[in-house]
Structure formats: C-alpha cells, structure tokens
Short mmCIF file of the C-alpha atoms (twelve columns), coordinates in Angstrom:
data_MODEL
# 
_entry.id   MODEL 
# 
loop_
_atom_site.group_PDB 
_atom_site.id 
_atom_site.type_symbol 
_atom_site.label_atom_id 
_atom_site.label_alt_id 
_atom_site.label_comp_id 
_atom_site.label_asym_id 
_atom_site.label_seq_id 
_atom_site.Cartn_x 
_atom_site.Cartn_y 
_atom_site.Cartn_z 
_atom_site.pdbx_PDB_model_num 
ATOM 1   C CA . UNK A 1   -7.566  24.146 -9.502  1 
ATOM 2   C CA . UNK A 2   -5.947  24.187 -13.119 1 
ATOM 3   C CA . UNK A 3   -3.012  26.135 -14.120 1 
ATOM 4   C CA . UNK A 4   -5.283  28.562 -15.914 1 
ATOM 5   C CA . UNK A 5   -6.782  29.571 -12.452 1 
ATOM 6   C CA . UNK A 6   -5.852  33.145 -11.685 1 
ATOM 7   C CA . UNK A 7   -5.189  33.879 -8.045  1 
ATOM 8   C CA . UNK A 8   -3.683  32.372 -4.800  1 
ATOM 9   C CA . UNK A 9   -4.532  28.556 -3.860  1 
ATOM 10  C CA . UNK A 10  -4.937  28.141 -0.486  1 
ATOM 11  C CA . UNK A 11  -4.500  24.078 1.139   1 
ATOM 12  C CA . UNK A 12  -3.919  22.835 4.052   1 
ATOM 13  C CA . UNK A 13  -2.761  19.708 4.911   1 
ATOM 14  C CA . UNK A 14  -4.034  17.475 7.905   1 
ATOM 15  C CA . UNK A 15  -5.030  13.910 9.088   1 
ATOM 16  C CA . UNK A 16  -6.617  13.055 12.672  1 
ATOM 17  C CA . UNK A 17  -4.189  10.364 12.845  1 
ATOM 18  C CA . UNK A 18  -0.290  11.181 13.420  1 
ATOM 19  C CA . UNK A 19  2.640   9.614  12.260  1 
ATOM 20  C CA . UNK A 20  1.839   9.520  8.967   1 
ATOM 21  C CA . UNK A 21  4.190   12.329 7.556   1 
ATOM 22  C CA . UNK A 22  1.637   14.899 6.738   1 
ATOM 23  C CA . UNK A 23  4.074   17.657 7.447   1 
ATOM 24  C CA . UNK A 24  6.713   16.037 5.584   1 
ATOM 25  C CA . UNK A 25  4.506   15.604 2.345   1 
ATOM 26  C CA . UNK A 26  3.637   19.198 2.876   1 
ATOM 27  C CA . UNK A 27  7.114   20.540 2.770   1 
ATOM 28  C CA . UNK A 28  8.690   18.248 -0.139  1 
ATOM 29  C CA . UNK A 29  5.607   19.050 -2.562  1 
ATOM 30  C CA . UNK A 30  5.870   22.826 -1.618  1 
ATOM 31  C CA . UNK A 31  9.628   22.442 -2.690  1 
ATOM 32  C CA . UNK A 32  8.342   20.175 -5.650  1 
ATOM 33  C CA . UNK A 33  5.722   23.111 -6.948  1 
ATOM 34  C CA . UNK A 34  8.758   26.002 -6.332  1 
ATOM 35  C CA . UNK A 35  10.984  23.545 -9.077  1 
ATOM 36  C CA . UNK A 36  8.443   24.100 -11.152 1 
ATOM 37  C CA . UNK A 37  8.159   27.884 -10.809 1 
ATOM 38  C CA . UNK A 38  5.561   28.250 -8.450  1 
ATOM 39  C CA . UNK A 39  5.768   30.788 -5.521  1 
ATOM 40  C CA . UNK A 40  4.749   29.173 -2.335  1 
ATOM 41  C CA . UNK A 41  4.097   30.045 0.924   1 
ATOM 42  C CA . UNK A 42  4.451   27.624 3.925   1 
ATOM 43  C CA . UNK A 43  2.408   28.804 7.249   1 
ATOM 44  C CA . UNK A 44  3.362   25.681 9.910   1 
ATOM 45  C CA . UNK A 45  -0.377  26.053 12.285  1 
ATOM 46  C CA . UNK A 46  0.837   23.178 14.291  1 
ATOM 47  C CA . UNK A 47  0.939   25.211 17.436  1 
ATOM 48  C CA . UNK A 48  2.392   23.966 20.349  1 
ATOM 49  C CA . UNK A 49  4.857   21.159 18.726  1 
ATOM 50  C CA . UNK A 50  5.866   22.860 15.155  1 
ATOM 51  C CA . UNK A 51  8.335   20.843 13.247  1 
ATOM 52  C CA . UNK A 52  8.258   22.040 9.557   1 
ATOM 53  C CA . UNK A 53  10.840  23.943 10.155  1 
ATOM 54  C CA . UNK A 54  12.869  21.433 10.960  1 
ATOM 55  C CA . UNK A 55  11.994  19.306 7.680   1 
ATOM 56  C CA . UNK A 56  12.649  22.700 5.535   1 
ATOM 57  C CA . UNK A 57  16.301  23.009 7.733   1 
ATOM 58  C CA . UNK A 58  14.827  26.407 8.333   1 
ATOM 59  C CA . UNK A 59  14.905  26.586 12.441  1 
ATOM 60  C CA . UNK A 60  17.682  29.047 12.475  1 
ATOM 61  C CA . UNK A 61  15.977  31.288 10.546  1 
ATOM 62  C CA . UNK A 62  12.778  31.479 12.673  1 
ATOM 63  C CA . UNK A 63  12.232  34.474 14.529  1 
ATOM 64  C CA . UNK A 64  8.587   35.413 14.564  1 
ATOM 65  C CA . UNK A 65  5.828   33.026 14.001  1 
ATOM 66  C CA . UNK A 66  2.175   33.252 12.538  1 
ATOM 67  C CA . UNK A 67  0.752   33.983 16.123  1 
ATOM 68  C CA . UNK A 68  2.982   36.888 15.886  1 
ATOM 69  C CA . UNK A 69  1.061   38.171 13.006  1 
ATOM 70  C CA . UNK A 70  -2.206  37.117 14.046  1 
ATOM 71  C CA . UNK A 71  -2.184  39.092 17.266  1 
ATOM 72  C CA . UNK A 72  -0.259  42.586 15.643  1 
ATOM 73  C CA . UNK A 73  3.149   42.561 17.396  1 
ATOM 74  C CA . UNK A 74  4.247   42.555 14.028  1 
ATOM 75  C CA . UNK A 75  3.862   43.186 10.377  1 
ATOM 76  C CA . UNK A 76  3.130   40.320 7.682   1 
ATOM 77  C CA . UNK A 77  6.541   40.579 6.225   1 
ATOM 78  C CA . UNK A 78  8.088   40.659 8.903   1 
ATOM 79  C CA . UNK A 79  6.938   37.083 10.240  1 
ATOM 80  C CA . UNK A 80  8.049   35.452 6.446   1 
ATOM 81  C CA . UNK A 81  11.316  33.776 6.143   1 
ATOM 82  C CA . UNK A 82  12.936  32.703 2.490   1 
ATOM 83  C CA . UNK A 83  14.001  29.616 1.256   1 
ATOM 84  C CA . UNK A 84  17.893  30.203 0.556   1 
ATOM 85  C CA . UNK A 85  17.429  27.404 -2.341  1 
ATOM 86  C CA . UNK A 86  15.084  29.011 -4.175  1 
ATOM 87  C CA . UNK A 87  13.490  32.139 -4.815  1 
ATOM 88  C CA . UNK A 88  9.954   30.559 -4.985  1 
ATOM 89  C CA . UNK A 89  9.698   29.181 -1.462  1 
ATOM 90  C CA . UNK A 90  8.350   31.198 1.640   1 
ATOM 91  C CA . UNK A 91  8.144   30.011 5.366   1 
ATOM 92  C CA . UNK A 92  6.452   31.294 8.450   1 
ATOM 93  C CA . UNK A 93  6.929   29.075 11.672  1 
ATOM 94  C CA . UNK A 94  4.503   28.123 14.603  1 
ATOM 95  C CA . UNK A 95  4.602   29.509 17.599  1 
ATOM 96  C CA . UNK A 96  5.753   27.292 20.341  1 
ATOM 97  C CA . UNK A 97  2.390   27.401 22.651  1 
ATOM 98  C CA . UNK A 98  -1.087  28.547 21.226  1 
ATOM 99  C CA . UNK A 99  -2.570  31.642 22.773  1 
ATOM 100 C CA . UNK A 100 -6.149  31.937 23.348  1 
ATOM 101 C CA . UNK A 101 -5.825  35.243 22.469  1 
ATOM 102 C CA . UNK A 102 -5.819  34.352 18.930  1 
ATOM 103 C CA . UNK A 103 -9.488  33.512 17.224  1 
ATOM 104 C CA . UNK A 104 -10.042 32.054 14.120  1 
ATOM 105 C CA . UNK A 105 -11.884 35.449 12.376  1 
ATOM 106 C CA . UNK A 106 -7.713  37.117 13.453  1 
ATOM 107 C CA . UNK A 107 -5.743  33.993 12.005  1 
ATOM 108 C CA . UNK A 108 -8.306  34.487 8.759   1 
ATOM 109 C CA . UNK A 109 -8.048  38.250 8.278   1 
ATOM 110 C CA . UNK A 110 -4.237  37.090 8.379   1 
ATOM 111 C CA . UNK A 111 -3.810  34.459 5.695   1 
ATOM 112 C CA . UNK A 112 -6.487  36.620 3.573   1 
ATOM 113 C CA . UNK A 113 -3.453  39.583 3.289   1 
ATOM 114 C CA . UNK A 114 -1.101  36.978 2.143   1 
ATOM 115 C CA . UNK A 115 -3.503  35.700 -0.396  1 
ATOM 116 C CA . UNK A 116 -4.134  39.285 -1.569  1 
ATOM 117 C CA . UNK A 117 -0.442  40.436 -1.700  1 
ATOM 118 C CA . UNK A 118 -0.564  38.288 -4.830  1 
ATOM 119 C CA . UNK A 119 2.967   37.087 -3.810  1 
ATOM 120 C CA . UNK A 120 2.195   33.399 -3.769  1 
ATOM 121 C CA . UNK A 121 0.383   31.308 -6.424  1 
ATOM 122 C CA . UNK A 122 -0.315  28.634 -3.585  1 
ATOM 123 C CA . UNK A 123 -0.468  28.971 0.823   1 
ATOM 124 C CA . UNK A 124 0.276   25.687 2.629   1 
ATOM 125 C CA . UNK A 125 -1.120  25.901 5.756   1 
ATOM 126 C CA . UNK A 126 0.184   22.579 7.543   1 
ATOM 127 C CA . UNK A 127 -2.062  21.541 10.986  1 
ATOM 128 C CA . UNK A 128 -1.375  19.057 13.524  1 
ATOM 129 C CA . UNK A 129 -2.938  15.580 13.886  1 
ATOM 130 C CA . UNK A 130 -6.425  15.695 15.077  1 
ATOM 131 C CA . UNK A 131 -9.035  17.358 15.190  1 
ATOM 132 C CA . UNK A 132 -8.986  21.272 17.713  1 
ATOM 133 C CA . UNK A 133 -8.739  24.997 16.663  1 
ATOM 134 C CA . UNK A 134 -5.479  25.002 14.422  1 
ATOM 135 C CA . UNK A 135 -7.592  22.781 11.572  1 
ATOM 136 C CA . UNK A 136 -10.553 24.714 12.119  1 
ATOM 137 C CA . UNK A 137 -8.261  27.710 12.090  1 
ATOM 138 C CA . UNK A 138 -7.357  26.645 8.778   1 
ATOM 139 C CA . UNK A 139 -10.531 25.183 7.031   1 
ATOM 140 C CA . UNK A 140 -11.750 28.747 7.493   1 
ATOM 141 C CA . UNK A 141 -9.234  29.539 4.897   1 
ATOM 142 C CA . UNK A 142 -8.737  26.547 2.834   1 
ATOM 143 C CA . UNK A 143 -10.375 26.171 -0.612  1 
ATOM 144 C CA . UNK A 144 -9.016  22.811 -0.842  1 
ATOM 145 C CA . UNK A 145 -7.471  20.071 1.773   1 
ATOM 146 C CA . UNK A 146 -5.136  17.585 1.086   1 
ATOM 147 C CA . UNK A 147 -5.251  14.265 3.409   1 
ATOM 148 C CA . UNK A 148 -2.806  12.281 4.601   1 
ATOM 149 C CA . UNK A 149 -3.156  8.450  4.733   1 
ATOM 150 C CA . UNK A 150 -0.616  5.927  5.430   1 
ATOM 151 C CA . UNK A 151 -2.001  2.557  4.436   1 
ATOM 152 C CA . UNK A 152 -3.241  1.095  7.708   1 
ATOM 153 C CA . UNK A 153 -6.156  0.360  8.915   1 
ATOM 154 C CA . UNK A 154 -6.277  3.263  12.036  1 
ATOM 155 C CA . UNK A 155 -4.777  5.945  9.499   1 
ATOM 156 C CA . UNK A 156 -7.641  5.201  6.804   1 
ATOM 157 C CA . UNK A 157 -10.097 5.146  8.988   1 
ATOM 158 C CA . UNK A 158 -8.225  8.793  10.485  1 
ATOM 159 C CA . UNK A 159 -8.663  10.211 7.265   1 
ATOM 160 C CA . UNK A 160 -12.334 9.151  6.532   1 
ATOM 161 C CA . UNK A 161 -13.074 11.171 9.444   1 
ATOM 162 C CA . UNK A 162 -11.154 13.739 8.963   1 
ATOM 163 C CA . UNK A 163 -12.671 14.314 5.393   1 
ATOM 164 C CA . UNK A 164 -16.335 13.818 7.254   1 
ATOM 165 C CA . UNK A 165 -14.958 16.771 9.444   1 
ATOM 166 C CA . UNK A 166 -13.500 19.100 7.012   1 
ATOM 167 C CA . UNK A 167 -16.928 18.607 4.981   1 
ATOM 168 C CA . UNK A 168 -18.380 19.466 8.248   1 
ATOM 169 C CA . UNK A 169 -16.802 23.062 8.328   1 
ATOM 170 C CA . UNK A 170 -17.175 23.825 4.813   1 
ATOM 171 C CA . UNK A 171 -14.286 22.246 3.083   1 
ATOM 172 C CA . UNK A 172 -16.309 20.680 0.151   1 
ATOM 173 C CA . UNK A 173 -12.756 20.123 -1.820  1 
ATOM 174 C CA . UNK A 174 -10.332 17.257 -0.381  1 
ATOM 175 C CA . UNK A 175 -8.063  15.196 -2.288  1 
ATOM 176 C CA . UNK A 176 -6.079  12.395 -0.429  1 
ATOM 177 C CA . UNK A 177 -2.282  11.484 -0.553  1 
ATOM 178 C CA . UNK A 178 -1.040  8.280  0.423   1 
ATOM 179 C CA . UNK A 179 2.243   7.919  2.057   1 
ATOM 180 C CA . UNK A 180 4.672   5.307  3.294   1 
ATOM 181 C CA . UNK A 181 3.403   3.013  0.618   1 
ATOM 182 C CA . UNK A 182 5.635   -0.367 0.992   1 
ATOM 183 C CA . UNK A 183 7.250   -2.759 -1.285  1 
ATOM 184 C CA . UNK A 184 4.484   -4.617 -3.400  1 
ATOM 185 C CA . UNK A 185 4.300   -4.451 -6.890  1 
ATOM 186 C CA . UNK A 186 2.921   -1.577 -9.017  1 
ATOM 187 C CA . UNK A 187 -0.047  -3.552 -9.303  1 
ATOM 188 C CA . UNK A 188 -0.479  -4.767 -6.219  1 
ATOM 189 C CA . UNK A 189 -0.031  -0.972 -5.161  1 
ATOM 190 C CA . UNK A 190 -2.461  0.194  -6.942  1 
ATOM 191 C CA . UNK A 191 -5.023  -2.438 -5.631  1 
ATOM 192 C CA . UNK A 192 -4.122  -1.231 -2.431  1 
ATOM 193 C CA . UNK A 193 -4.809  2.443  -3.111  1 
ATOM 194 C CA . UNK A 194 -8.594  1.351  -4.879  1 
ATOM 195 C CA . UNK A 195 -9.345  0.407  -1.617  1 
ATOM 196 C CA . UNK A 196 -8.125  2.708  0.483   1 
ATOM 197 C CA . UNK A 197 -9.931  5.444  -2.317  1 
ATOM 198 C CA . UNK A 198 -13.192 3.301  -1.138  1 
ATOM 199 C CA . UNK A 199 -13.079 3.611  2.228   1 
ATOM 200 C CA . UNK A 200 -12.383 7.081  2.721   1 
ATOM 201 C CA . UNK A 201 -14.407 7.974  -0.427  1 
ATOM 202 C CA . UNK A 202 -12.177 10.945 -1.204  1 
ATOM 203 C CA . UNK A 203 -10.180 11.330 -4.957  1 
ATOM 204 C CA . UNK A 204 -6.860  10.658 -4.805  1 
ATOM 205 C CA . UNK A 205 -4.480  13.578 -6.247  1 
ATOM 206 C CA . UNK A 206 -0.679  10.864 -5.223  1 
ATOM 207 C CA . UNK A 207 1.086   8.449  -4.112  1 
ATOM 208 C CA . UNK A 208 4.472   8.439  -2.227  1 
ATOM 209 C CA . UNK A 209 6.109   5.418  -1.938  1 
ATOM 210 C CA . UNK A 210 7.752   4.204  1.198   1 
ATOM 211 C CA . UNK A 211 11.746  5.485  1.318   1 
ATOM 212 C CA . UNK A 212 13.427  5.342  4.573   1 
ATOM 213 C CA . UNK A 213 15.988  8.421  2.653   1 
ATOM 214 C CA . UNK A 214 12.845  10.452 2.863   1 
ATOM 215 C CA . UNK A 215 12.204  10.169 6.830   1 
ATOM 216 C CA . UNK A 216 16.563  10.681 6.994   1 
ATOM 217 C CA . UNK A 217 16.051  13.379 4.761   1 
ATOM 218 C CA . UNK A 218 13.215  15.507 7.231   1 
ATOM 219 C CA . UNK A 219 15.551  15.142 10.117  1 
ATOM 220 C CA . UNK A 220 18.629  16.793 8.369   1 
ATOM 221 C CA . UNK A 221 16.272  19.777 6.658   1 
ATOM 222 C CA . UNK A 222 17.022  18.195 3.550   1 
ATOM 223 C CA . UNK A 223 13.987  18.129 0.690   1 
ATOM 224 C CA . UNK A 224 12.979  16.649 -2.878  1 
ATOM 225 C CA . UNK A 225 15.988  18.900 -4.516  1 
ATOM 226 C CA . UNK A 226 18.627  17.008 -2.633  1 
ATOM 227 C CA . UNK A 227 17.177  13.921 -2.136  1 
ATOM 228 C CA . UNK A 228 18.924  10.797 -3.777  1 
ATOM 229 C CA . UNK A 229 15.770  8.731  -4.122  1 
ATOM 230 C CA . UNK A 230 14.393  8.776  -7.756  1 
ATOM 231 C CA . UNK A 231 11.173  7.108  -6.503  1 
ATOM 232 C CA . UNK A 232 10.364  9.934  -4.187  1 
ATOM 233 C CA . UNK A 233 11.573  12.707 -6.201  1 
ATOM 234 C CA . UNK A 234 9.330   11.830 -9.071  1 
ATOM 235 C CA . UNK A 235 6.392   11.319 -6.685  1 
ATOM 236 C CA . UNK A 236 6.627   14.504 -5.281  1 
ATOM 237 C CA . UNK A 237 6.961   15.858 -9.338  1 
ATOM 238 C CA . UNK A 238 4.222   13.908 -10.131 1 
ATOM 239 C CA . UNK A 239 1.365   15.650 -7.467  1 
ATOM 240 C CA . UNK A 240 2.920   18.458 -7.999  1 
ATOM 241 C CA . UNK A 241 2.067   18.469 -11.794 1 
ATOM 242 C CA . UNK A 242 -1.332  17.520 -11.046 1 
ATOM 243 C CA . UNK A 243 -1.830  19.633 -8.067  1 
ATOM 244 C CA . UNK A 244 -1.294  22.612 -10.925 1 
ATOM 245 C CA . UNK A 245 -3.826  20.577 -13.027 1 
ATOM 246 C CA . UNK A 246 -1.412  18.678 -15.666 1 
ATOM 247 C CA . UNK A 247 -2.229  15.270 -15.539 1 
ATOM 248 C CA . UNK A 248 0.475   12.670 -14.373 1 
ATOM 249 C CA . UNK A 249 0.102   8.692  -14.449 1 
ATOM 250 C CA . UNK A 250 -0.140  8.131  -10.518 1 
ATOM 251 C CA . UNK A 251 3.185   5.650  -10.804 1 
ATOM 252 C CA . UNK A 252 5.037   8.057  -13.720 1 
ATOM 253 C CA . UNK A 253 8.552   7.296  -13.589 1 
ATOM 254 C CA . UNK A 254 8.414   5.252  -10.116 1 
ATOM 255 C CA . UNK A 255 9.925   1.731  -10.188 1 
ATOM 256 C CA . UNK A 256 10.019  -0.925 -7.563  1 
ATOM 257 C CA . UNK A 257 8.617   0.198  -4.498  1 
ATOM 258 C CA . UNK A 258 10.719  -0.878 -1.254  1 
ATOM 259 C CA . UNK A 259 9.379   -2.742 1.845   1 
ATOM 260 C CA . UNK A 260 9.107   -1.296 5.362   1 
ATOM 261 C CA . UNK A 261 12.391  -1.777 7.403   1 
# 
C-alpha cells in the first residue's frame, strides 16, 4: 500500500493468541488514520463476544450488526454507524452469536459493496483470537493482515502461526504490530523486537509501547484523540503514517517506555 494507491484497503486484524489487544490496536490506529484524513470503516467479525464497540464508546449506537447485512434483513447503510468525533470514522458491530446461516462467499459479496461504494480509503475487519470461520471469513477479503504480538513467548509463537495460516488461505501480505511493549530502553526495545521479527519471520509495520492509560482508555470508549499518553499517541501516528506508506522511525517521538504494573 502507498498513499498513491487508488482504491479501498482492506485489513484485518487477528492473532491466535488472546489478550494481546488486537482489537484495541485496531480501533486506536483506525482513529489514528481518520486524524489524518482518512475515511475508515470498522467491521467488528468477532462474533459471539464483540467488544470494539466498547473500545470505540460506540455500544449505544449499535443497532444492526454485519450478520444483519450478510444475511439481507437489511441494507448496507443501514448496518453503519458514525463516529460522532469525526467525520472519517465508520463502525458496524458484531452480532452477538454467529449464525450458520451466514457463509463466507455472503460475508464477501458484503464487504466487496463497501469496498466499491468508494466511501472508505481503508476496511478494518477486526477477528477474534484463534483460528475458525470469522478469520477465514475475513482473509477471503483481506489484501493485507496486520498481527498482533505481545512480547511473550506463547503470543510470538501465536502469531508465527497465525501468519503460517493466513499464508495458508491466501493472505500473502502480513505485517506484525507489537503491543504491550514494557519498560526497557529504546535499545534494548528494539533488540527485543529483532527477535521477535525472527521468529515469526513477518515485517514489522509498529510498535506500541506498554501504557496502562491505554487498557483504562478501551474500557471508557475513549481512543488516541483523547488519550493523555504522548507515548501511545505518537505510536499509533507513527503506523498510521506508514500504514499510508510515509515512512516513520519505529520509536519517532516515543521516550521512555514504562514497565508492566
């Protein structure tokens, strides 16, 4: 992706391991990309236990969800709720328990008429930890997926299988995103990330250091634009810039990074 690209970007953004705040990276870089005048379009695929829109303070808005669309009770626009902060973000909810009914060729016809509304310039489509139909759902739609890691030894190996799995189901583009990275150094952080990079073998597109404000922050709907912590507010600036294809020093404007209470 550059931001020459014409078109919609689709990405989804998984991990088989939980816990490690996929769906909370996914909703402060969506808010990240709006700041910087990009349209985008959340679709929460974690069927069954949604929480994004509880990170985007967005649950009293939900009415209809994706499976809504997916199955024709009702129209696209219908199942899209907006951002009140900005213009540029979009939000379509889960549905609380998956329906068989729905098939992956459905959900696909779906996300393909919000890709050619030419609405959004990128789709989020955030899945839930592991591997079953919602992340296959997606990969059938993705042209690019963004890992979560945390950096521990069950979530890196989580995401080198995840990335072997995506590859499996014709995702040939995955970046990775660490999270929750604790108080060391800059250099010692970045040590840390060469060899998580090794053992998942996938490029790395960020870095989010560890914050407890950020995990306060998802619980009280609150994102990057009202966040207090400069660390995570220029993280989240920082993938975003390079997510459009403007390169940003993985550390840019990031001081001490805190340890894990």
């Amino acid at each position: 992706m550059s931001e020459t690209s014409l078109g919609t970007h689709v990405i989804l953004f998984t991990s088989c391991k939980g816990g490690v705040g996929k769906s909370t990276v996914c909703a402060n870089l969506a808010m990240a990309l709006a700041e910087l005048g990009k349209k985008v379009l959340l679709i929460d695929c974690d069927f069954g236990n949604r929480c994004l829109d509880i990170i985007l303070g967005l649950t009293d808005e939900s009415v209809y969800d994706i499976g809504d669309v997916v199955l024709g009770r009702i129209s696209p626009e219908e199942a899209i709720v907006k951002d009140k902060r900005t213009p540029n973000l979009h939000f379509i909810a889960a549905p609380y328990n998956f329906s068989n009914n729905m098939s992956k060729s459905a959900f696909k016809r779906t996300v393909e008429t919000y890709v050619k509304s030419g609405h959004y310039d990128y789709i989020f489509i955030d899945t839930p930890g592991g591997v079953g139909e919602p992340l296959m759902f997606a990969a059938s739609v993705a042209d690019i997926a963004y890992i979560i890691v945390a950096p521990s030894r069950a979530a890196i190996r989580a995401a080198e299988r995840t990335a072997v799995f995506l590859e499996s189901k014709g995702v040939r583009r995955e970046r990775l995103i660490i999270n929750k990275l604790p108080g060391r150094s800059v250099k010692r952080a970045k040590e840390e990330i060469v060899s998580v990079i090794d053992e998942t073998s996938v490029k790395l597109i960020g870095v989010v250091p560890y914050d407890a404000e950020l995990i306060y922050a998802g619980d009280a709907g609150k994102l990057v634009d009202e966040i207090l912590s400069t660390n995570v507010t220029a993280a989240f600036e920082n993938i975003a810039y390079r997510t459009v294809g403007i390169n940003r020093p993985l550390f840019y404007n990031i001081k001490r990074l805190k340890r894990l209470k």
